[in-house]
C-alpha positions as CSV (number, residue, x, y, z in Angstrom):
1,X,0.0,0.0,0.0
2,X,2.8,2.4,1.1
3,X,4.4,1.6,-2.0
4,X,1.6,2.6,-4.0
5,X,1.1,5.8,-2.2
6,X,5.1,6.5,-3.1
7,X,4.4,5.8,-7.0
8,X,1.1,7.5,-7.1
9,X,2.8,10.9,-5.3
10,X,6.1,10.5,-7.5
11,X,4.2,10.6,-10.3
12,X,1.6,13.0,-9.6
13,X,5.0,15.1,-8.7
14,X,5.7,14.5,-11.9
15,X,2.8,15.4,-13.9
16,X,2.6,18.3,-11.8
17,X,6.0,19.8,-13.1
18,X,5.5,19.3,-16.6
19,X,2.3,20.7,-16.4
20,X,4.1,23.9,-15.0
21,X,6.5,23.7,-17.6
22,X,3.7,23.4,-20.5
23,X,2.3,26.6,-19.1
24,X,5.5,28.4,-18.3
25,X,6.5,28.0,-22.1
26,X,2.8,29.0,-23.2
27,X,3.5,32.4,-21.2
28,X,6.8,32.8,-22.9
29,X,5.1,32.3,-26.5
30,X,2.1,34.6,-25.6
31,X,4.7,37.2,-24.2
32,X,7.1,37.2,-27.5
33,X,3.3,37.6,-28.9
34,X,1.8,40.9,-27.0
35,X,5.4,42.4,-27.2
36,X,4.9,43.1,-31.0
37,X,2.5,45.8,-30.1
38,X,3.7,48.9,-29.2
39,X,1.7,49.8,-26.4
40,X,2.7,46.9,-24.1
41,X,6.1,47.5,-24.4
42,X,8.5,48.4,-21.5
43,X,8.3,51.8,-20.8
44,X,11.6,54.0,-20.5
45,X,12.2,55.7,-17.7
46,X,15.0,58.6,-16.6
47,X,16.4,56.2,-14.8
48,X,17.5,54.2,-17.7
49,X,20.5,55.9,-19.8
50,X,18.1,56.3,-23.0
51,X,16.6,59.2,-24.2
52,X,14.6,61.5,-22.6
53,X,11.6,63.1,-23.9
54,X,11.1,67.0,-23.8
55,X,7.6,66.2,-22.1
56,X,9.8,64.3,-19.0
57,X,11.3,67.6,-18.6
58,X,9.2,69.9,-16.6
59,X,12.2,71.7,-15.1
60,X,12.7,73.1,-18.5
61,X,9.4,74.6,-19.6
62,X,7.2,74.5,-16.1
63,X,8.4,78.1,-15.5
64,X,6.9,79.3,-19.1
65,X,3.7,78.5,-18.2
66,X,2.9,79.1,-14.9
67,X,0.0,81.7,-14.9
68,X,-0.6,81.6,-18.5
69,X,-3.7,80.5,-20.3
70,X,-2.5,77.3,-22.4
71,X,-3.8,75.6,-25.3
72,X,-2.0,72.2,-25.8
73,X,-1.8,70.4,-29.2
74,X,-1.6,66.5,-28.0
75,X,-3.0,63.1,-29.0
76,X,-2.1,59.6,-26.8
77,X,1.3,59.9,-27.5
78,X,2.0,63.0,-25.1
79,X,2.8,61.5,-22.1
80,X,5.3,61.7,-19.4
81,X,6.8,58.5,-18.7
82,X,7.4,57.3,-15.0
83,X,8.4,54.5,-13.2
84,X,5.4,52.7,-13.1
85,X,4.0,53.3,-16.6
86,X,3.3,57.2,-18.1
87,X,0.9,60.0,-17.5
88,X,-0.7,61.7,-20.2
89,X,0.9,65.3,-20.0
90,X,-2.1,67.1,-19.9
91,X,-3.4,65.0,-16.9
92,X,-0.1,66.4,-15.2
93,X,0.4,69.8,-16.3
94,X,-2.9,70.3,-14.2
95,X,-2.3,68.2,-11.7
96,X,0.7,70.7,-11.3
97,X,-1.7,74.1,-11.7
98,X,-1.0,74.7,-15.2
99,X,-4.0,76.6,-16.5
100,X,-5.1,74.4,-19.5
101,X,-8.0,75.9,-21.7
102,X,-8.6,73.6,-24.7
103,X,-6.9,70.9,-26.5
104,X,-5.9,70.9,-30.2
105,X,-6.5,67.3,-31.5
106,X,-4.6,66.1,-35.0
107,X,-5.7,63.8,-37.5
108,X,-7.1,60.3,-35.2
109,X,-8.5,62.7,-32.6
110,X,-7.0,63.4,-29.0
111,X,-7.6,59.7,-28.0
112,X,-6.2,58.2,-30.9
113,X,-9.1,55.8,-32.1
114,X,-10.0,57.1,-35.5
115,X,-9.4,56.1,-38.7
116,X,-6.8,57.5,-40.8
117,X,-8.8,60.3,-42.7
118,X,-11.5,60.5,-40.9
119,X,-13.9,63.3,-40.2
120,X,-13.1,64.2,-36.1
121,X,-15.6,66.7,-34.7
122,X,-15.0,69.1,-31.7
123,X,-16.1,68.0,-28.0
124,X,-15.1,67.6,-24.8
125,X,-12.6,65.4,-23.0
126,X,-14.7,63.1,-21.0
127,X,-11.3,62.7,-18.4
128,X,-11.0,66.3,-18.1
129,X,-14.0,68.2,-19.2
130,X,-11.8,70.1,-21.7
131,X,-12.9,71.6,-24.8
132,X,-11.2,69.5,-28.0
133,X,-10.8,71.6,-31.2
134,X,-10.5,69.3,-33.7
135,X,-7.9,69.5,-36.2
136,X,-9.3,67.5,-38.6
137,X,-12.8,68.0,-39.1
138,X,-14.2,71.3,-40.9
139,X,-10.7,72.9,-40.1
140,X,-7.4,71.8,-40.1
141,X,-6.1,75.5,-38.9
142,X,-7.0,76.5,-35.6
143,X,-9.4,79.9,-36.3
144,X,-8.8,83.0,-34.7
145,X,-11.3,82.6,-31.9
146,X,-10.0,79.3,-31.0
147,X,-6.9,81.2,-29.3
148,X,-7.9,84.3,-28.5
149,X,-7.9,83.5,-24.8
150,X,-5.1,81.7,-25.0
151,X,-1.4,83.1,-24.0
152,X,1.1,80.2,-25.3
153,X,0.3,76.9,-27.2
154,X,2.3,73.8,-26.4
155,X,3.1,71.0,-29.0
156,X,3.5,67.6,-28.4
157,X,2.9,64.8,-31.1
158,X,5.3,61.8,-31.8
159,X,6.1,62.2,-35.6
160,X,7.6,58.7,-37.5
161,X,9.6,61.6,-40.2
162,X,7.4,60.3,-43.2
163,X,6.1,63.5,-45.1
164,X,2.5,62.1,-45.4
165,X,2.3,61.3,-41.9
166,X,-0.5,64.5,-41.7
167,X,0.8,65.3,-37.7
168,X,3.5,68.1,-39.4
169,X,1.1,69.4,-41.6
170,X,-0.8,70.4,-38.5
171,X,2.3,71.3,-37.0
172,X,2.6,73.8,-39.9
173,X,-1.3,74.9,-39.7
174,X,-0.5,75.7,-36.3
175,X,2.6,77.5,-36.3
176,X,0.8,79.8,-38.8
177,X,-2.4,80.6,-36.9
178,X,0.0,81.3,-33.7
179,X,2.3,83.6,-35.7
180,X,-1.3,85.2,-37.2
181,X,-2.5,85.9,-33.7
182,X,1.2,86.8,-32.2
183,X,0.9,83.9,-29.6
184,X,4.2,81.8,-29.3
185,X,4.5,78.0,-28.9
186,X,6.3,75.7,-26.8
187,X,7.4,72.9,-28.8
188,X,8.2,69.4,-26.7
189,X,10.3,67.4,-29.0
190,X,10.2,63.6,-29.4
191,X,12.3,61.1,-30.9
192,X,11.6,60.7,-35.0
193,X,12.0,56.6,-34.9
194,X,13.3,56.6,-38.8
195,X,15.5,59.5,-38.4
196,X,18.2,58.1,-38.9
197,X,18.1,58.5,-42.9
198,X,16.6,60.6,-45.9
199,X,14.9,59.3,-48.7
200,X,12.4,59.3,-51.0
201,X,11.0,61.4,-54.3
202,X,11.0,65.7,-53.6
203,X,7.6,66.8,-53.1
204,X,7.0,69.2,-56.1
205,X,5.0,72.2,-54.9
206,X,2.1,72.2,-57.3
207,X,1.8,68.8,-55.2
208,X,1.0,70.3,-52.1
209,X,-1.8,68.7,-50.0
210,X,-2.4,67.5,-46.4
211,X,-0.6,64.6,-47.1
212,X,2.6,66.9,-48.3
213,X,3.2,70.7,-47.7
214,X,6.3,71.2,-48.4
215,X,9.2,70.6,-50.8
216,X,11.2,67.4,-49.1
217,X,11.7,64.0,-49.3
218,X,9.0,61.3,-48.5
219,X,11.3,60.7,-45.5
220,X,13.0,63.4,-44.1
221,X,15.2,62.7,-40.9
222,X,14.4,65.9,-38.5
223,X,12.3,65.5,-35.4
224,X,9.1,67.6,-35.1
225,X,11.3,70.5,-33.3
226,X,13.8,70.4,-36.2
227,X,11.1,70.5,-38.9
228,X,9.6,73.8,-37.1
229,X,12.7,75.8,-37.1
230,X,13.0,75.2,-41.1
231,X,9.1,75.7,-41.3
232,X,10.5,79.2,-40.0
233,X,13.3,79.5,-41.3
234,X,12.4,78.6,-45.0
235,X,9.9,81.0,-44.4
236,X,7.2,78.6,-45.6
237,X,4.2,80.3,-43.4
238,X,1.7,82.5,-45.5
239,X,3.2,85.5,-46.6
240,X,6.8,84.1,-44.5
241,X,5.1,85.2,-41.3
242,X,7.2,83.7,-38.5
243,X,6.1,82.1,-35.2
244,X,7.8,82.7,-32.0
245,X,8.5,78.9,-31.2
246,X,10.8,77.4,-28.3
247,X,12.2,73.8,-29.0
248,X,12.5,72.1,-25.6
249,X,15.1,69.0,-26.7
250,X,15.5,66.2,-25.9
251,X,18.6,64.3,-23.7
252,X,20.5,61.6,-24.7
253,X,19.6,61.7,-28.2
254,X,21.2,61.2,-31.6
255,X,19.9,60.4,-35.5
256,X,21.4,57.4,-35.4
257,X,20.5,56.1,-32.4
258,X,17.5,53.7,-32.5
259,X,14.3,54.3,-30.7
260,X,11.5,52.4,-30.0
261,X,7.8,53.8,-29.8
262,X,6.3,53.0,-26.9
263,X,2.9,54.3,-27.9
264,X,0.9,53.3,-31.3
265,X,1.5,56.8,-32.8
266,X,-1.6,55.9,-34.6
267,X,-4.1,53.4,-34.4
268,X,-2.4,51.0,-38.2
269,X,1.1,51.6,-36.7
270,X,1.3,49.0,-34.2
271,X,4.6,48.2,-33.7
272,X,8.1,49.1,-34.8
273,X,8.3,46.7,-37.8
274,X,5.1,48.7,-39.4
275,X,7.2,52.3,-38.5
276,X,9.9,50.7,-40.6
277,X,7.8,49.3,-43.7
278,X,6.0,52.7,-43.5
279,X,7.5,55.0,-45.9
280,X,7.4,52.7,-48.3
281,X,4.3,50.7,-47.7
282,X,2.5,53.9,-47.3
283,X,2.8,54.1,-51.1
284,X,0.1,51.9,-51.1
285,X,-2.1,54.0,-49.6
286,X,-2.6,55.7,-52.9
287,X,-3.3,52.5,-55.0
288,X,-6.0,50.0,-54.7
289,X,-4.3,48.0,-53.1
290,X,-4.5,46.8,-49.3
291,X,-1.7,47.4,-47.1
292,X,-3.0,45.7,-44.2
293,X,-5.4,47.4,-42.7
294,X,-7.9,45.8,-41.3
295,X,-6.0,42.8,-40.4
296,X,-3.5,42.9,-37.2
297,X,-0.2,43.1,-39.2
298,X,-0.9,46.6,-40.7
299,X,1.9,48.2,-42.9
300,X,3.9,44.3,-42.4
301,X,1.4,43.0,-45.7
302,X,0.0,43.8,-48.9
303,X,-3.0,42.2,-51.5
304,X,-5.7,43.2,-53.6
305,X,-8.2,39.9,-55.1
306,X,-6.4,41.1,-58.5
307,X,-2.7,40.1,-57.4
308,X,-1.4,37.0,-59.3
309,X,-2.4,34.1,-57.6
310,X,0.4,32.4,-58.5
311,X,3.5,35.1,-58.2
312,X,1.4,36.3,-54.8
313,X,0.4,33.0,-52.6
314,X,0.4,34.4,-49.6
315,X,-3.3,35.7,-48.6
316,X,-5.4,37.3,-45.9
317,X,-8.9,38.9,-45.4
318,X,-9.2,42.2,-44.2
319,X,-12.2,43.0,-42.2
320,X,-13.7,46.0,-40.0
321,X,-11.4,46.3,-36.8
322,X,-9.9,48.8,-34.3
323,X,-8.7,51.7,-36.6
324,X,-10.2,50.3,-40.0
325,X,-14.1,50.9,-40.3
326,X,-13.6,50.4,-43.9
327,X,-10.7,48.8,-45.1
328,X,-9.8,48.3,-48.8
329,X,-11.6,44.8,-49.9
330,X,-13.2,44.5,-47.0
331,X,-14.3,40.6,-46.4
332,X,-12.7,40.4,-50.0
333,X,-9.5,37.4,-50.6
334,X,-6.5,39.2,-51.0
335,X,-3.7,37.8,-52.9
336,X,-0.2,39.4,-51.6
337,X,3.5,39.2,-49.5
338,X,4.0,38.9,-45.8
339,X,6.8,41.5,-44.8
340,X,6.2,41.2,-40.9
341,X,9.5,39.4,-41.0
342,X,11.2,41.5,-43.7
343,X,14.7,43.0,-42.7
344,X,15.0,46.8,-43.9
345,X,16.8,49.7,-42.2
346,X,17.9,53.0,-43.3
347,X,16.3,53.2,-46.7
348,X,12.9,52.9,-48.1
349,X,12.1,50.9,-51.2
350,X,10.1,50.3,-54.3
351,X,10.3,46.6,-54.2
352,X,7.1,45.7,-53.5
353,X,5.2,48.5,-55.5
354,X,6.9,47.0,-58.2
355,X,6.2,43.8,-57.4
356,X,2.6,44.3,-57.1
357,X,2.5,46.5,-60.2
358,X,3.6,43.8,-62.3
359,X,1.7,41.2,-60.6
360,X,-1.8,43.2,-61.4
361,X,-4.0,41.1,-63.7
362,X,-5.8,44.2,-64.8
363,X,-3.3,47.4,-64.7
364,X,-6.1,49.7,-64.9
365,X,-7.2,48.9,-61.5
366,X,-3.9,49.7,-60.0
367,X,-3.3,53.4,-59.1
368,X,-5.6,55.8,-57.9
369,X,-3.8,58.7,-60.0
370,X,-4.7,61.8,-57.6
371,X,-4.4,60.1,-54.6
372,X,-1.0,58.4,-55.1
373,X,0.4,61.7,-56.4
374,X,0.0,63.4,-53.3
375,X,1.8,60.8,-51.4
376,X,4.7,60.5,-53.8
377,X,4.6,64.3,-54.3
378,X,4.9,64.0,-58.0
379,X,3.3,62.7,-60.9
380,X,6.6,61.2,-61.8
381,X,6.8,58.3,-59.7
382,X,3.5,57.0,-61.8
383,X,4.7,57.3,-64.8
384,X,8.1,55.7,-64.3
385,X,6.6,52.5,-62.4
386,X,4.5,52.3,-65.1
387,X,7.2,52.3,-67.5
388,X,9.2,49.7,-65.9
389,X,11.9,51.7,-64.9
390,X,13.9,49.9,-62.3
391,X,14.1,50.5,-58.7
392,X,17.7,51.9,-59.5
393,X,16.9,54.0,-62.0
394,X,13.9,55.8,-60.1
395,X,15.8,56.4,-56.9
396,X,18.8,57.7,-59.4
397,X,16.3,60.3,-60.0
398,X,15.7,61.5,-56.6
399,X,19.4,62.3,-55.8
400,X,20.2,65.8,-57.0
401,X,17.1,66.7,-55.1
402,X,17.8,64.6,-51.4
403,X,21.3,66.2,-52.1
404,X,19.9,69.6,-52.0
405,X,17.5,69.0,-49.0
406,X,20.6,67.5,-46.7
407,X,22.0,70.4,-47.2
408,X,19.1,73.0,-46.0
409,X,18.2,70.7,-43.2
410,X,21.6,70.7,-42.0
411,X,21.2,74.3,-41.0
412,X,18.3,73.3,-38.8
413,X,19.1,70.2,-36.5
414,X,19.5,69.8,-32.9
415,X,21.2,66.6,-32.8
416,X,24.1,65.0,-34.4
């Protein structure tokens, strides 16, 4: 009988630790899962030797607006990190007696949930009970009355340094109705996670939208407080108006060193492999083809049903999901290439646009002329995809221009 017992117990000891071991290898594989999204990442801290964020430095701009009425420009990205997590900064500037009057929201709204493009209307933070002036909804310029009781706007949006990213067109639309109304901004610089390079087709100013404003590269290396002083000083405000802006920088930073996002800068940027595929993926936005949205792996895959099956076997549904109400071929097959594994730092590329160009069954369904003009920022990057130009030879067309925008942005950085 005691025998028994002793088996039974060894072996239940037994079962017992493999069970554990099961389940502590399912937590490892779920954890390598949920780290791919940006928002359950670690969160640096000042403790770490990383860089700091303007936002984490109150010492530095606390002082400027202490009894002052403040309008802040913010979305869920403009936060102050801490030990245990981050606050969002407006939750602290008035925990701290900062006289807050309204926040500016950008394209995605001052929450971050919308889709890309959508209409955001004005309301009120339910957290706060602040007004929210929507910056992208029936204006994308704050109006006159929106800051006539203010005394000093602060600005504070992570950027990824791709020119259709809309958050510096707003940054632009901003600067100008401050400099209009005489009211100077306080800008809190963050990290620009693909800073580290240039690249990309010159937009050509007849060009100009939302999506592109000014006469750069699809991806231009400067953080959001370097791309403000050559907003001013390339005098690119209506009539070259200037606005009285003060860059608080960041510590510990450099273009080449990488950084990690620790916040979805917007809802179809999830993690940093979609940052990186970005500038050229984003290409797609202007075609009919889908570039993951609506699907969990957005900006890591492309498809349309019109892809070859054969050349293009990888394939995915996109349906309705958090930031894509409406996602190209929605509950359609798509036919495409699975990048989430894809290797590519310091450039962007034409690969895939290729690719998928040649793979189209029926050409004519490709390109959505207007649309992908503005986020190439010239009509020329049609026409020689279309012609089968090479990758090589297209980028060989974009030099003399990127050689001429390195050397006007070098007047304006911060940061080695």
């Amino acid at each position: 009988m005691q025998i028994n017992i002793f088996k039974n117990t060894v072996f239940t000891i037994i079962i017992g630790a493999v069970l554990i071991m099961i389940s502590c290898a399912s937590k490892v594989k779920d954890e390598k899962v949920a780290d791919t999204d940006i928002n359950k990442k670690t969160i640096p801290t000042e403790k770490d030797e990383k860089v700091i964020v303007a936002a984490n430095q109150t010492e530095a701009y606390l002082h400027l607006l202490k009894g002052k009425s403040i309008g802040i420009v913010a979305n869920q990205t403009s936060v102050v990190f801490k030990n245990d997590g981050y606050t969002h900064l407006v939750d602290s500037l008035l925990s701290r007696g900062v006289n807050i009057k309204k926040v500016f929201a950008p394209e995605h709204g001052f929450r971050g949930k919308a889709d890309a493009g959508a209409h955001v209307d004005d309301g009120f933070d339910k957290k706060t009970n602040l007004p929210i002036v929507s910056l992208h909804g029936k204006n994308r310029k704050p109006l006159p009355q929106h800051l006539e009781d203010l005394d000093i706007v602060v600005f504070d949006i992570q950027d990824v340094g791709v020119r259709f990213y809309t958050y510096i067109s707003t940054l632009h639309n901003v600067m100008e109705a401050c400099a209009e109304a005489k009211i100077p901004m306080i800008i809190l610089d963050r990290p620009n996670p693909n800073g580290h390079y240039i690249d990309g087709p010159t937009l050509k100013i007849e060009n100009q939208s939302f999506l592109g404003m000014h006469p750069i590269p699809l991806v231009h290396g400067m953080t959001i407080g370097e791309y403000a002083q050559m907003i001013n000083g390339e005098n690119w405000l209506v009539n070259g108006i200037q606005c009285d802006i003060t860059v608080i920088t960041l510590k510990n930073f450099a273009h080449d060193i990488p950084y990690s996002l620790p916040i979805r800068p917007s809802p179809n940027l999830p993690n940093d492999q979609s940052i990186k595929l970005y500038p050229s993926l984003g290409l797609f936005e202007g075609t009919n083809i889908n570039a993951g949205r609506g699907t969990e792996f957005q900006f890591q895959r492309y498809g349309a049903p019109f892809l070859d099956k054969e050349k293009c076997q990888f394939t995915y549904t996109p349906i309705e999901n958090f930031g894509a109400k409406y996602p190209k071929h929605k509950n359609v097959l798509c036919y495409g290439e699975d990048l989430k594994d894809e290797v590519l730092n310091g450039e962007m590329t034409l690969k895939w646009i290729i690719k998928a160009y040649e793979n189209t069954t029926d050409k004519s369904k490709f390109f959505n002329t207007d649309n992908f003009t503005k986020h190439a920022g010239t009509a020329e990057l049609q026409k020689q995809i279309e012609a089968g130009l090479s990758e090589e030879a297209i980028k060989g067309s974009w030099q003399k221009d990127l050689a001429a925008f390195k050397k006007t942005r070098k007047k304006y950085l911060i940061y080695n």
